[in-house]
NUBA-42737 format. One record per atom (N, C-alpha, C, O): residue number from 1; atom name; x, y, z. Coordinates in steps of 0.05 Angstrom, whole numbers, plus 5000, padded with zeros to 4 digits. Layout:
BEGIN
<site n="NUM" atom="CA" u="X" v="Y" w="Z"/>
...
This chain:
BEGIN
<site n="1" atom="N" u="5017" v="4977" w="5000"/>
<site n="1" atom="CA" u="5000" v="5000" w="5000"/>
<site n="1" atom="C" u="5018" v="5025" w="5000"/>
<site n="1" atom="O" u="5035" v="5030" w="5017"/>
<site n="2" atom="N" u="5012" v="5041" w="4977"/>
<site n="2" atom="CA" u="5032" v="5072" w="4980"/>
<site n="2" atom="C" u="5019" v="5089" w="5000"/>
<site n="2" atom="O" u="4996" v="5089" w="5009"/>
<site n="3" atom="N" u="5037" v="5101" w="5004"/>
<site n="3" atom="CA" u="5034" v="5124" w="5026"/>
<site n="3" atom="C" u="5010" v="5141" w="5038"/>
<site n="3" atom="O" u="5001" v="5150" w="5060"/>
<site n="4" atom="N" u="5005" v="5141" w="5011"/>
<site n="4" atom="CA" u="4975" v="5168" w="5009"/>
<site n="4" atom="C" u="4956" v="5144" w="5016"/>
<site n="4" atom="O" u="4942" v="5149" w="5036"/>
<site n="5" atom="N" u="4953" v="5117" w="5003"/>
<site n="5" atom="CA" u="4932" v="5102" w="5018"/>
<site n="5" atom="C" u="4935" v="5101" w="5049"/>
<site n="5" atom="O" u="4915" v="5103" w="5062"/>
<site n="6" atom="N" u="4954" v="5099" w="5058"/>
<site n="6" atom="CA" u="4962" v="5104" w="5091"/>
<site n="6" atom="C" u="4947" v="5127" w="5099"/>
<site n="6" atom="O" u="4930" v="5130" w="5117"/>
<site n="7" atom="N" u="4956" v="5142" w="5083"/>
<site n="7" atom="CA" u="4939" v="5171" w="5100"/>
<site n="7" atom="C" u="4919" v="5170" w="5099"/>
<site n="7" atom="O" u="4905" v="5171" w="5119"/>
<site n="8" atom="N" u="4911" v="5167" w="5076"/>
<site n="8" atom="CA" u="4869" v="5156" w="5067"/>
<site n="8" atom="C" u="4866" v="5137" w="5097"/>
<site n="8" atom="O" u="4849" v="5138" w="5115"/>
<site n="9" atom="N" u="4883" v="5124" w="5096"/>
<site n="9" atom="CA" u="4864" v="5100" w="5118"/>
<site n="9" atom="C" u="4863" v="5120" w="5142"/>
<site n="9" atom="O" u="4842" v="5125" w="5155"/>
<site n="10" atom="N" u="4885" v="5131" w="5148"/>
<site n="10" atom="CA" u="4894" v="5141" w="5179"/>
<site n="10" atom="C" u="4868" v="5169" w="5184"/>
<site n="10" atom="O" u="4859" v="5176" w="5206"/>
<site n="11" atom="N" u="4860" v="5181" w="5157"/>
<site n="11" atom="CA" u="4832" v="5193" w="5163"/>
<site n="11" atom="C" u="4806" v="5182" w="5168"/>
<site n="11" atom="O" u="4789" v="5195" w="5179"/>
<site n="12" atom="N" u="4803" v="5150" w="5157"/>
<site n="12" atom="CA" u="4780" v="5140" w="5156"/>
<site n="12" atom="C" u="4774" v="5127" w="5187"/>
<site n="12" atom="O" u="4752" v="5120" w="5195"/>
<site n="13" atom="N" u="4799" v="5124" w="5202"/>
<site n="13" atom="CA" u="4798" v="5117" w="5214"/>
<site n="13" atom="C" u="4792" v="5129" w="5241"/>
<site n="13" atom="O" u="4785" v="5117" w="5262"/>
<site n="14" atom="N" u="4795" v="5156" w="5237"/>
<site n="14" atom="CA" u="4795" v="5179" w="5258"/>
<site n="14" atom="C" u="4775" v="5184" w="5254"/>
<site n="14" atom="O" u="4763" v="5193" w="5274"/>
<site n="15" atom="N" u="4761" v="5183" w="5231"/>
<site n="15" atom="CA" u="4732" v="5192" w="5219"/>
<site n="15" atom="C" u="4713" v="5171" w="5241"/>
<site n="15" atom="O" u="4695" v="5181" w="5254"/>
<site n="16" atom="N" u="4717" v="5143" w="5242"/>
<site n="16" atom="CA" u="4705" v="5122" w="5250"/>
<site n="16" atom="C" u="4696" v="5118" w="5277"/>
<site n="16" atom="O" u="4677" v="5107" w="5287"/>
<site n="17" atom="N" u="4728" v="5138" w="5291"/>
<site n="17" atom="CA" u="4725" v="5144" w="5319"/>
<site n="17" atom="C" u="4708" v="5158" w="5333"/>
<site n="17" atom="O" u="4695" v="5151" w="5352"/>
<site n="18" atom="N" u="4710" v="5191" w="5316"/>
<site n="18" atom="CA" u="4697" v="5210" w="5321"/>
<site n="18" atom="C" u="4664" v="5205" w="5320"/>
<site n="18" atom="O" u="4646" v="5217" w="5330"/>
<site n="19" atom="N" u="4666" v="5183" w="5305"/>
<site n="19" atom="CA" u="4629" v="5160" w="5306"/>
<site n="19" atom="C" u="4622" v="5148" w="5335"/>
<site n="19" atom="O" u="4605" v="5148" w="5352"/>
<site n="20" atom="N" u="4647" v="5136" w="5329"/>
<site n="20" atom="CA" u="4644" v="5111" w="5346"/>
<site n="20" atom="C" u="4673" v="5117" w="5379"/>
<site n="20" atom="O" u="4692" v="5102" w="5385"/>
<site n="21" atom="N" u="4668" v="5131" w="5386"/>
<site n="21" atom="CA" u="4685" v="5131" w="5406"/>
<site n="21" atom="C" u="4707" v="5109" w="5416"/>
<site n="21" atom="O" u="4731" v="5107" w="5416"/>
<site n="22" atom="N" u="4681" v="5094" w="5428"/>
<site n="22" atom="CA" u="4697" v="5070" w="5438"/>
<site n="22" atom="C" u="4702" v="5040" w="5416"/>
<site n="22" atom="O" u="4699" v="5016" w="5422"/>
<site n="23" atom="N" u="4711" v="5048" w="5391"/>
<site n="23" atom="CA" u="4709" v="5035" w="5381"/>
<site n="23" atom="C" u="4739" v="5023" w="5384"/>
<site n="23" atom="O" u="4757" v="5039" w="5380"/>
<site n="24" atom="N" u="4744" v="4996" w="5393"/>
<site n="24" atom="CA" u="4774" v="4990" w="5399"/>
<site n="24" atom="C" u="4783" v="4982" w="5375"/>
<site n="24" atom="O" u="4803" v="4993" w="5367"/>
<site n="25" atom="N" u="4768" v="4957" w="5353"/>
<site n="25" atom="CA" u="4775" v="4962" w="5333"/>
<site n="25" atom="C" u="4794" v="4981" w="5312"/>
<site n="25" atom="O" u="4816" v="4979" w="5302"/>
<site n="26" atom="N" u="4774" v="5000" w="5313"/>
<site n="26" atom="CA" u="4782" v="5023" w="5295"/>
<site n="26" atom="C" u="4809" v="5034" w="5306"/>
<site n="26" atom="O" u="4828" v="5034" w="5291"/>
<site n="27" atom="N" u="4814" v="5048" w="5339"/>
<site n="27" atom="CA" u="4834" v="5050" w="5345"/>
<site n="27" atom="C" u="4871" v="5026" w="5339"/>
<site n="27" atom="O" u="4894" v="5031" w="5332"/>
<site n="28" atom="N" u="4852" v="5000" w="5350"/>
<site n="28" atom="CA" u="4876" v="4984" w="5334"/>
<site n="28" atom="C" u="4883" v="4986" w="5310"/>
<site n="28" atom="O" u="4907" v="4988" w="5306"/>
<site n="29" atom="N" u="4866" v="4987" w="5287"/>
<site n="29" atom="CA" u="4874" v="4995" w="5265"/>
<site n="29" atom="C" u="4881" v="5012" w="5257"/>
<site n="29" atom="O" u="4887" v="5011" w="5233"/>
<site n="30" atom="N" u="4884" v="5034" w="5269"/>
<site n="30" atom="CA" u="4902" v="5070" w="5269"/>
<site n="30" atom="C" u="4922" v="5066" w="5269"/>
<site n="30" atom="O" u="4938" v="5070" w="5251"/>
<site n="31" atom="N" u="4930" v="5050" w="5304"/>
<site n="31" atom="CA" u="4955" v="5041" w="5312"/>
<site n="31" atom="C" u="4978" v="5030" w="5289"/>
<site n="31" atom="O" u="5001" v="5036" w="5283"/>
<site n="32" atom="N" u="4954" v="5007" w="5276"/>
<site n="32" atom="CA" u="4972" v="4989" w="5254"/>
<site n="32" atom="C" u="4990" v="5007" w="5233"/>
<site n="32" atom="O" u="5013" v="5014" w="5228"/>
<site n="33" atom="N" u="4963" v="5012" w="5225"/>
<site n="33" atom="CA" u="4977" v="5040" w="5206"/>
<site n="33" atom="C" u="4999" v="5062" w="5212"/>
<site n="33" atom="O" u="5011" v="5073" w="5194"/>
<site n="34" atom="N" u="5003" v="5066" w="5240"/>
<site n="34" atom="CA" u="5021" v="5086" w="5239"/>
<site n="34" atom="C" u="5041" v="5079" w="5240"/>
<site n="34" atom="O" u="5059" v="5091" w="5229"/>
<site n="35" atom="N" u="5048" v="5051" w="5256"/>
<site n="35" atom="CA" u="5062" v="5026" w="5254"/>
<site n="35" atom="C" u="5075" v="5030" w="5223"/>
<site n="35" atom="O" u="5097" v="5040" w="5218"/>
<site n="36" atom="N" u="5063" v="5023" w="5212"/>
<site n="36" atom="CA" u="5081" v="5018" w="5183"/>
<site n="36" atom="C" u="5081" v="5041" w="5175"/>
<site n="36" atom="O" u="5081" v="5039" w="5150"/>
<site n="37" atom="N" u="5082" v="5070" w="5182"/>
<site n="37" atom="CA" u="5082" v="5094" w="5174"/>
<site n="37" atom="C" u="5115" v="5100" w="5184"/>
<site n="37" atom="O" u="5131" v="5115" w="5173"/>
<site n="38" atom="N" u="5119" v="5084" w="5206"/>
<site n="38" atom="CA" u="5133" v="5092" w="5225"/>
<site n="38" atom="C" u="5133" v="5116" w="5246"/>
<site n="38" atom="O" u="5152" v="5127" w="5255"/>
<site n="39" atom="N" u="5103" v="5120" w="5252"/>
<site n="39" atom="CA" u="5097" v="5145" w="5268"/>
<site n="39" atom="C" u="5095" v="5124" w="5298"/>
<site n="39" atom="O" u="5071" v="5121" w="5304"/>
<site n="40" atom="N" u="5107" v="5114" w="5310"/>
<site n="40" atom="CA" u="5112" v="5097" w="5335"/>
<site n="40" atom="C" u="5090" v="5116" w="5358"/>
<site n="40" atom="O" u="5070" v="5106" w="5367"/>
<site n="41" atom="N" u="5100" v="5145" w="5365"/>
<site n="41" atom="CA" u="5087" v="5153" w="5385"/>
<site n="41" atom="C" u="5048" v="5160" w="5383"/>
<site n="41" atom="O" u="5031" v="5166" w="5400"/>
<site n="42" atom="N" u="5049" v="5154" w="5350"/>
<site n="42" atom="CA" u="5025" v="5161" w="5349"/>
<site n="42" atom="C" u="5000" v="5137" w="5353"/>
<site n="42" atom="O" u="4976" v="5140" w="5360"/>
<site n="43" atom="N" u="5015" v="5112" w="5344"/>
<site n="43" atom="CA" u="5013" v="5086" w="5336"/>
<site n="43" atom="C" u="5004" v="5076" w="5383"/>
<site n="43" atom="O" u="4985" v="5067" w="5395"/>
<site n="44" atom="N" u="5040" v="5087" w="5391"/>
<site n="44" atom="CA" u="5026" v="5079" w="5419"/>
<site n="44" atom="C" u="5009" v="5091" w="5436"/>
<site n="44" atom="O" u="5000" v="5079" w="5456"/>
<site n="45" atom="N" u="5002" v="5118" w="5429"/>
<site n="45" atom="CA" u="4980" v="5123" w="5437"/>
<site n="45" atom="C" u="4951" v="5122" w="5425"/>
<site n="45" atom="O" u="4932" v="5124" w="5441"/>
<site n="46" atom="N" u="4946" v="5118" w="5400"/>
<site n="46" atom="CA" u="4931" v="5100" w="5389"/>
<site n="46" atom="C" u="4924" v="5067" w="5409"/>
<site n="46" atom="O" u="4902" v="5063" w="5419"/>
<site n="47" atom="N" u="4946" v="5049" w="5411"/>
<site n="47" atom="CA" u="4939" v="5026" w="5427"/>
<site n="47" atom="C" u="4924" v="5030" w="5451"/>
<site n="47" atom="O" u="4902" v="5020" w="5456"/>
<site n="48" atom="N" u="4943" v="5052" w="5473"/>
<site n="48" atom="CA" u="4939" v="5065" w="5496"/>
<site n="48" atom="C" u="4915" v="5071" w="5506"/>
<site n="48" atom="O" u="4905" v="5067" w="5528"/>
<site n="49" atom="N" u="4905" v="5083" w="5479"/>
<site n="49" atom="CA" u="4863" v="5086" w="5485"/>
<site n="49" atom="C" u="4853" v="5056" w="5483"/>
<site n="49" atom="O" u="4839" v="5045" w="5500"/>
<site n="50" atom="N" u="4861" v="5043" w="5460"/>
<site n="50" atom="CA" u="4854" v="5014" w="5464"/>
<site n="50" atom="C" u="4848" v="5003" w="5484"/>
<site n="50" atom="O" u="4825" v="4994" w="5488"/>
<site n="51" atom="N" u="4874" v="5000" w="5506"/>
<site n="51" atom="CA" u="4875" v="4987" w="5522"/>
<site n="51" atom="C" u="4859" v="5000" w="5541"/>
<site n="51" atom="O" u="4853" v="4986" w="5560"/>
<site n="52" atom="N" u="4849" v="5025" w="5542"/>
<site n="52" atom="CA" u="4835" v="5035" w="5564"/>
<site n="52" atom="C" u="4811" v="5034" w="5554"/>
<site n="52" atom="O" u="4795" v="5045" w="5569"/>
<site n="53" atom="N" u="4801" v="5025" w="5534"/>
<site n="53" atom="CA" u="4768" v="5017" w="5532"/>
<site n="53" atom="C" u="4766" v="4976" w="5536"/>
<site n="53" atom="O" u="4746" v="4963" w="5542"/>
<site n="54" atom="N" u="4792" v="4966" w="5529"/>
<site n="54" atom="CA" u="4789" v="4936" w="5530"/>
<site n="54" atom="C" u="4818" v="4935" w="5533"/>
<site n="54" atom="O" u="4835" v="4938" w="5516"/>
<site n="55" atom="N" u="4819" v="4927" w="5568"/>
<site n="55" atom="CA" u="4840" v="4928" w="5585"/>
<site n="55" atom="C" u="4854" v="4894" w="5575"/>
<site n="55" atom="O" u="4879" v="4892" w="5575"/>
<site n="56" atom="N" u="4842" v="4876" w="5570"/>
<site n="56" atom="CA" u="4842" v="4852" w="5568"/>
<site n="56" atom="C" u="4854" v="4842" w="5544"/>
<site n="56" atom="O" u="4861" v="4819" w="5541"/>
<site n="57" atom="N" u="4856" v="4862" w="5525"/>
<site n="57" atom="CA" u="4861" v="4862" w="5495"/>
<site n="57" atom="C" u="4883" v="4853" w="5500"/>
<site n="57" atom="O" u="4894" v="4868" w="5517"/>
<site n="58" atom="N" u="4904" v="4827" w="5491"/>
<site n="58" atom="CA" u="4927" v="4812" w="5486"/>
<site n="58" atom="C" u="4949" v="4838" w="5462"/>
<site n="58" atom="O" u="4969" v="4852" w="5465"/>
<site n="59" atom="N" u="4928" v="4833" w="5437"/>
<site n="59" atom="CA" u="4942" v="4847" w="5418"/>
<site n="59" atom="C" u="4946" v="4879" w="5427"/>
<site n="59" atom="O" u="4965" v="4890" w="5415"/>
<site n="60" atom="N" u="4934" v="4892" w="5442"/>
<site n="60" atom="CA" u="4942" v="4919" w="5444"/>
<site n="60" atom="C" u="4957" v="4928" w="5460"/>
<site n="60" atom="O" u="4965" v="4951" w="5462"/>
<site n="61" atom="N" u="4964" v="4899" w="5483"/>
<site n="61" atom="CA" u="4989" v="4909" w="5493"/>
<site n="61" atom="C" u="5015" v="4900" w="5479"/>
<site n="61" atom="O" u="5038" v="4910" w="5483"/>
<site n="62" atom="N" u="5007" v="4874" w="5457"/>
<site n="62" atom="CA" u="5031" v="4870" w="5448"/>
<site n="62" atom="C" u="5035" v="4896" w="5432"/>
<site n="62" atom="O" u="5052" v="4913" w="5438"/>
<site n="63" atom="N" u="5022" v="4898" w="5416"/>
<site n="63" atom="CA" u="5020" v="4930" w="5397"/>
<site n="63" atom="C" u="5041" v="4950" w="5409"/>
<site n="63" atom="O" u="5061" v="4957" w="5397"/>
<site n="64" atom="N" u="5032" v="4959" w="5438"/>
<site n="64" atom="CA" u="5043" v="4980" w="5457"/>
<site n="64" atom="C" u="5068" v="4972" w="5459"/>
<site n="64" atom="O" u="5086" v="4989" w="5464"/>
<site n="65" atom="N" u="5074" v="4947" w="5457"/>
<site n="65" atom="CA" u="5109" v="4943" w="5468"/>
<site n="65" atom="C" u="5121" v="4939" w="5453"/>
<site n="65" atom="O" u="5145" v="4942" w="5458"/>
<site n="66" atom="N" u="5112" v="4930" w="5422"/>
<site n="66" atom="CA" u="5123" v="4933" w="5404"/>
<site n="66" atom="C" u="5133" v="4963" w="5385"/>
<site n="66" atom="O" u="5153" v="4969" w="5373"/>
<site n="67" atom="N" u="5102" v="4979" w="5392"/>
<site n="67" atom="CA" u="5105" v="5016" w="5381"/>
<site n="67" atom="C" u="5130" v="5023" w="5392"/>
<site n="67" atom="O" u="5147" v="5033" w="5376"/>
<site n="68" atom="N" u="5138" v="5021" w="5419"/>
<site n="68" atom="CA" u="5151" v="5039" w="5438"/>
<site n="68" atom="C" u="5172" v="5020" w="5440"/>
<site n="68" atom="O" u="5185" v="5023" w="5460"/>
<site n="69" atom="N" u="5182" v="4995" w="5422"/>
<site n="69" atom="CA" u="5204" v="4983" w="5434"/>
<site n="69" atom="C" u="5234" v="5005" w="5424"/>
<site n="69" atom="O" u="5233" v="5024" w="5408"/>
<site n="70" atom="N" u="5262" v="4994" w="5441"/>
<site n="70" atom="CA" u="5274" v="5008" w="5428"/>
<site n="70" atom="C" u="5289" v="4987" w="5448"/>
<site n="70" atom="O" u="5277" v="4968" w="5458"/>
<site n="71" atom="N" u="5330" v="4995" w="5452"/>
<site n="71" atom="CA" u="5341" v="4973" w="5457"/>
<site n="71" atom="C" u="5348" v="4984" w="5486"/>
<site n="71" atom="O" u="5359" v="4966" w="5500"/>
<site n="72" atom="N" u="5345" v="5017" w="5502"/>
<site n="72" atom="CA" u="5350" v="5025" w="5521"/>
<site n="72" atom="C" u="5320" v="5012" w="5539"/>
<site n="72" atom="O" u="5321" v="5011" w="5564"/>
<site n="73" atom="N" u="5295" v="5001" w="5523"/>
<site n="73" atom="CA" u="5278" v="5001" w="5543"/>
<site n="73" atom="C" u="5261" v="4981" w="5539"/>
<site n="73" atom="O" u="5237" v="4986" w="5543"/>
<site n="74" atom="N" u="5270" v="4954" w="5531"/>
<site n="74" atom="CA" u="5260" v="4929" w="5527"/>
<site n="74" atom="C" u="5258" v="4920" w="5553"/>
<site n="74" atom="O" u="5240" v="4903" w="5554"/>
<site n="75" atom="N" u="5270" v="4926" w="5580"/>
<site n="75" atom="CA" u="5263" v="4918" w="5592"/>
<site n="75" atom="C" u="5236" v="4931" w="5613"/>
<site n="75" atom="O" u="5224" v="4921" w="5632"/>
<site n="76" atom="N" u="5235" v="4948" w="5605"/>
<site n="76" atom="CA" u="5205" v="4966" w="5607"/>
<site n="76" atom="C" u="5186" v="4956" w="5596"/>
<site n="76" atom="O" u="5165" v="4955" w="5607"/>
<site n="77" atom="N" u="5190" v="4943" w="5566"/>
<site n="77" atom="CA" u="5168" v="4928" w="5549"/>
<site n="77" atom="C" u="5154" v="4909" w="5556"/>
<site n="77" atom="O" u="5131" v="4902" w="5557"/>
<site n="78" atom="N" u="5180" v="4900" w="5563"/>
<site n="78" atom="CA" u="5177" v="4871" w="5570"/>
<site n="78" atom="C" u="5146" v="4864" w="5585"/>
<site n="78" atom="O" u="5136" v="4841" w="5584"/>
<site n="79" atom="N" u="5135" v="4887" w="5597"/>
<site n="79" atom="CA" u="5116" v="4886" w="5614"/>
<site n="79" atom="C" u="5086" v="4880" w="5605"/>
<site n="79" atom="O" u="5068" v="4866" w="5612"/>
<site n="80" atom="N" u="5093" v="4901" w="5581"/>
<site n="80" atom="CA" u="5074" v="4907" w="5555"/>
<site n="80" atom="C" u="5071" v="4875" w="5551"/>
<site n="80" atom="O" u="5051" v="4862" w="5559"/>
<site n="81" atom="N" u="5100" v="4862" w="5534"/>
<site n="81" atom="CA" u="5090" v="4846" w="5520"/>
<site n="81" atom="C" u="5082" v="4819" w="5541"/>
<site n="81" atom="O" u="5067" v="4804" w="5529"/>
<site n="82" atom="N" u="5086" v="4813" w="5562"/>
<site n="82" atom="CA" u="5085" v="4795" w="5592"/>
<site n="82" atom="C" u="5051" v="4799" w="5586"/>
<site n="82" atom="O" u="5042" v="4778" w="5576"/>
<site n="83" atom="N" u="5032" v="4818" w="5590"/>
<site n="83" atom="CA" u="5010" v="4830" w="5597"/>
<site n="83" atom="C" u="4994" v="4813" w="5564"/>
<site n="83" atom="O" u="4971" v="4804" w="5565"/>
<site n="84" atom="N" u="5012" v="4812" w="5539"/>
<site n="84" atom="CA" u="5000" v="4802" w="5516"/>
<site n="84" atom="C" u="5002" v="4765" w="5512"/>
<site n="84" atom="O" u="4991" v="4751" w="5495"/>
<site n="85" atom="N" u="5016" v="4756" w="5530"/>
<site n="85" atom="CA" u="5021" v="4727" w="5531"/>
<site n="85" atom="C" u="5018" v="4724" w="5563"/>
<site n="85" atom="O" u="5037" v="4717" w="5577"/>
<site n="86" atom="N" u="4997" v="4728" w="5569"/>
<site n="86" atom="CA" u="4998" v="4719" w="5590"/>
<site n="86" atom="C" u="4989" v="4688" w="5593"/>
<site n="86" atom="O" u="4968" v="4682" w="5581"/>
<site n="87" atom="N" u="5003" v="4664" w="5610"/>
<site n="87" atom="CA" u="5009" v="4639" w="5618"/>
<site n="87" atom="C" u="5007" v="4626" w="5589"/>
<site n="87" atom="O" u="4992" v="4609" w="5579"/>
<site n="88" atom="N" u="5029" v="4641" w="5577"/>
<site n="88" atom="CA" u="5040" v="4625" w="5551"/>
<site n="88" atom="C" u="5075" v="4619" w="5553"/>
<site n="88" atom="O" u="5092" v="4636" w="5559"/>
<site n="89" atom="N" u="5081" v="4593" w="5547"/>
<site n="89" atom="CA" u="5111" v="4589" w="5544"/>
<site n="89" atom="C" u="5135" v="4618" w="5535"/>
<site n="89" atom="O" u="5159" v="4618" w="5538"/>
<site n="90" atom="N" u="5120" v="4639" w="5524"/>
<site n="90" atom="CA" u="5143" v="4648" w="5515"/>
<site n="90" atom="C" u="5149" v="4667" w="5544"/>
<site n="90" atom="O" u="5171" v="4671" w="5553"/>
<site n="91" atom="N" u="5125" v="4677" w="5554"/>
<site n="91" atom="CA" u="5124" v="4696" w="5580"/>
<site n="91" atom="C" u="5146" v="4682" w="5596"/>
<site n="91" atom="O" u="5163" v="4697" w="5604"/>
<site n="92" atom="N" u="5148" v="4660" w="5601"/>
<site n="92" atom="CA" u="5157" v="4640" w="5629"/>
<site n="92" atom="C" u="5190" v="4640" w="5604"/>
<site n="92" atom="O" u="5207" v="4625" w="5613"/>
<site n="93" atom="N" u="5194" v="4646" w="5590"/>
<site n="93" atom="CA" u="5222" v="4644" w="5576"/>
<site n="93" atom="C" u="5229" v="4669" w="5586"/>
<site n="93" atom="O" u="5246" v="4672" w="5604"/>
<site n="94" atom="N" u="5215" v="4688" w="5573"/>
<site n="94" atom="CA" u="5225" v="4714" w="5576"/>
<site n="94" atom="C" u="5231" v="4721" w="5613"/>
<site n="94" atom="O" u="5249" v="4737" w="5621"/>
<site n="95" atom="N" u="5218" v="4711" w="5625"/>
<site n="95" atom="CA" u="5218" v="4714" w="5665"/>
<site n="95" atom="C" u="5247" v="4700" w="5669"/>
<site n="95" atom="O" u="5266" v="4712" w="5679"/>
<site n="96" atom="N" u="5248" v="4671" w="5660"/>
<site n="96" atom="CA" u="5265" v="4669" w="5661"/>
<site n="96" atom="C" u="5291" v="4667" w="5651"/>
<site n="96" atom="O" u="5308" v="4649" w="5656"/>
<site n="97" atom="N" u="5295" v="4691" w="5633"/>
<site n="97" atom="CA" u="5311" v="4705" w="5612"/>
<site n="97" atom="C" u="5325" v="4730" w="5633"/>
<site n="97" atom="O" u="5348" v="4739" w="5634"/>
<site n="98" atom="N" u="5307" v="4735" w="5644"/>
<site n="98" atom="CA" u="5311" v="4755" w="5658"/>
<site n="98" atom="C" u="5303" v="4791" w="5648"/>
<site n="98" atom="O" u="5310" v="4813" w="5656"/>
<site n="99" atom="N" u="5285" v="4781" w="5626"/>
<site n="99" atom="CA" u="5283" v="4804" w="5607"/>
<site n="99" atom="C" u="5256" v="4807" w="5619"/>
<site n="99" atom="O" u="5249" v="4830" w="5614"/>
<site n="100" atom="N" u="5239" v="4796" w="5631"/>
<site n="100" atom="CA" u="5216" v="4806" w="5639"/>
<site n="100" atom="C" u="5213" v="4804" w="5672"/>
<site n="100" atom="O" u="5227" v="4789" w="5687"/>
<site n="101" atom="N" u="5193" v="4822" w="5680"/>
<site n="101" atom="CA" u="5192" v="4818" w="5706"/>
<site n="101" atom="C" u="5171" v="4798" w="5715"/>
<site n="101" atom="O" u="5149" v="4796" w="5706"/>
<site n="102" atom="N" u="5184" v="4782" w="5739"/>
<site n="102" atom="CA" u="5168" v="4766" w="5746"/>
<site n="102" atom="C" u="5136" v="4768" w="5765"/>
<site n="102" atom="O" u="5123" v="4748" w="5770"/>
């Protein structure tokens, strides 16, 4: 998808909101988009509302730890992504990796 379709989406999507408030959907899919825009801070606060309408959402915290990863603060993520696998094999790797908190 070129660019300008990105932007098309990233309005339709704000358009969808401004409908639908709590639409977590639509928010995840902003996120995505800015994601591959490479707009990271826009993308994690995009997730951010996610998670504060559907706290439970797996993918929007992985989303969040993925927008905001970087290599000074993976171990900050780690939390994010712990919160998106929760009592899955990779969580209990990463704990005891020492990269996530227990």
């Amino acid at each position: 998808m070129g660019r300008r379709k990105f932007e098309d989406a990233i309005g339709a999507f704000k358009k969808q909101i401004e409908l639908e408030p709590y639409d977590e959907t639509a928010y995840n899919n902003l996120a995505s988009v800015y994601q591959e825009l490479g707009k990271n801070e826009e993308a994690a606060s995009a997730y951010q509302k996610q998670i504060e309408i559907s706290p439970l959402d797996k993918f929007a915290h992985y989303g969040l730890g993925s927008s905001t990863l970087t290599r000074r603060n993976i171990r900050m993520q780690s939390t994010n992504w712990r919160g998106s696998f929760a009592d899955s094999e990779l969580a209990a790797r990463l704990c005891r990796a020492g990269v996530a908190p227990t």
